[in-house]
C-alpha positions in Angstrom: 0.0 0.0 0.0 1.5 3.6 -0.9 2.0 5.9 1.5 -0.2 8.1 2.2 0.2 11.8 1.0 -0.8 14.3 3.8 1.8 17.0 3.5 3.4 19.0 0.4 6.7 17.1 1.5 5.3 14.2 1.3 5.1 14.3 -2.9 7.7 12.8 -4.9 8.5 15.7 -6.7 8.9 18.0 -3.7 11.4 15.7 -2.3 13.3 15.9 -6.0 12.7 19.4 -6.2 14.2 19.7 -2.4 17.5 18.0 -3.6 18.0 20.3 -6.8 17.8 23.3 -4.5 20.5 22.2 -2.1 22.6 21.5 -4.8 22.0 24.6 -6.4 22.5 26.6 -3.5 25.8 24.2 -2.5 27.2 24.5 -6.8 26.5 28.6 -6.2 28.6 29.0 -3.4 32.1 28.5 -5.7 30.8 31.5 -8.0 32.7 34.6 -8.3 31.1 37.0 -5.6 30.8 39.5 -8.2 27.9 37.7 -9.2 26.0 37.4 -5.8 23.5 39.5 -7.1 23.3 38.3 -10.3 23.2 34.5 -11.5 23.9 33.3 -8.2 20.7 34.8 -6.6 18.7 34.2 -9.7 19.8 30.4 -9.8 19.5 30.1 -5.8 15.8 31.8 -5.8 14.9 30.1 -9.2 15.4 26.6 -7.0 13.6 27.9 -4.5 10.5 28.8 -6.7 10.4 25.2 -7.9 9.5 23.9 -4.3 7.8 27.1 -3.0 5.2 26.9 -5.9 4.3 23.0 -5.6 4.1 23.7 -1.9 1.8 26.1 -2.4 -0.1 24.4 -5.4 -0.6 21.3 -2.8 -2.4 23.7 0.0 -4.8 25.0 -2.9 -8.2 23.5 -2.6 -9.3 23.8 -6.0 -7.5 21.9 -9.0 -7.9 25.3 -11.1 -5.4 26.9 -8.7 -3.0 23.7 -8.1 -2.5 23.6 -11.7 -2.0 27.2 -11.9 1.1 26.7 -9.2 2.6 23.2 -10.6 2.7 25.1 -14.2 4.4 28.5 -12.4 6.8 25.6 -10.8 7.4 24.0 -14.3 8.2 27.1 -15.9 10.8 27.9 -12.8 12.6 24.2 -14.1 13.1 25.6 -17.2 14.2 28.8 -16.2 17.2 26.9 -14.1 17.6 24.7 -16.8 18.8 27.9 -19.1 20.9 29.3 -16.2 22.6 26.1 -16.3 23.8 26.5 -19.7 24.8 29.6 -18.7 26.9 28.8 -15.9 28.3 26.2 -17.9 29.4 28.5 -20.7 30.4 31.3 -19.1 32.6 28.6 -16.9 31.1 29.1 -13.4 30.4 25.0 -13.2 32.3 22.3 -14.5 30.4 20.4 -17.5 30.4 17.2 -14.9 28.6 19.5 -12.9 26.3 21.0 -15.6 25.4 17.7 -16.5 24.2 16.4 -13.2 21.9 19.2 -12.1 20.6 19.3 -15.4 20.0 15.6 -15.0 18.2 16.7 -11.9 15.8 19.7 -13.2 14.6 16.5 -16.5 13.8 14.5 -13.4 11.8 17.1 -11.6 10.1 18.0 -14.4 9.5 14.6 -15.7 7.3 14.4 -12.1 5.5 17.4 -11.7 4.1 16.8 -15.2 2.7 13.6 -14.0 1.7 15.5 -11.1 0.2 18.2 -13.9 -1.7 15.6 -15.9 -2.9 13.9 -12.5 -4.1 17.1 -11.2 -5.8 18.0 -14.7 -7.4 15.0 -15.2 -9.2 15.2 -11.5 -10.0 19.3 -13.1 -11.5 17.8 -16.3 -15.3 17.1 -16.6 -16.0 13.7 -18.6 -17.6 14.5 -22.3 -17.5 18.2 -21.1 -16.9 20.5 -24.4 -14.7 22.5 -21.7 -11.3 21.2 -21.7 -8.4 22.9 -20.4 -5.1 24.0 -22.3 
């Protein structure tokens, strides 16, 4: 029998999520400090949006608004996912390194988009003409 799912930190993707951002945050710390106001904070609050909006999409009582958060998360994945390539290029992290938390953020995504379709299926009225995007 699954466990059951009573807290935000109790969701797969969450816990995922949770990993990328302490990874993030730990990978940021050998950037140059002339960038602690620039991709390091963007990286380290980009992270932190990923888990902050599933949180916050799991409190929601209607599926309207969970979906609304998951898709806010999603789009915060691929915002990392570009600053990665950027720290990569500009030689902040090591391709080794680029390559694992960008094996990370596919993973996390990978979830919360079975969490999406989950979530919208629930949201979705059988033979309705009303589908959502």
């Amino acid at each position: 029998m699954p466990n059951k799912i009573v807290n935000f930190t109790d969701l797969d993707v969450w816990k995922e999520g949770h990993k990328l951002v302490i990874d993030v945050y730990k990978i940021t710390n050998g950037f140059p400090k002339s960038e602690i106001f620039g991709l390091t904070d963007q990286m380290r609050r980009c992270s932190v949006s990923i888990t902050s909006n599933i949180a916050e999409g799991f409190s929601r009582y209607s599926y309207k608004e969970k979906l609304q958060f998951f898709r806010i998360s999603a789009g915060s994945i691929t915002e990392l996912q570009n600053q990665l390539i950027i720290a990569r290029d500009v030689g902040f992290i090591k391709n080794s390194e680029f390559q694992s938390l960008y094996q990370q953020t596919v993973v996390v995504l990978k979830i919360l988009n079975g969490l999406i379709k989950n979530t919208k299926s629930k949201f979705q009225i059988p033979n309705s003409r009303f589908k959502l995007p």
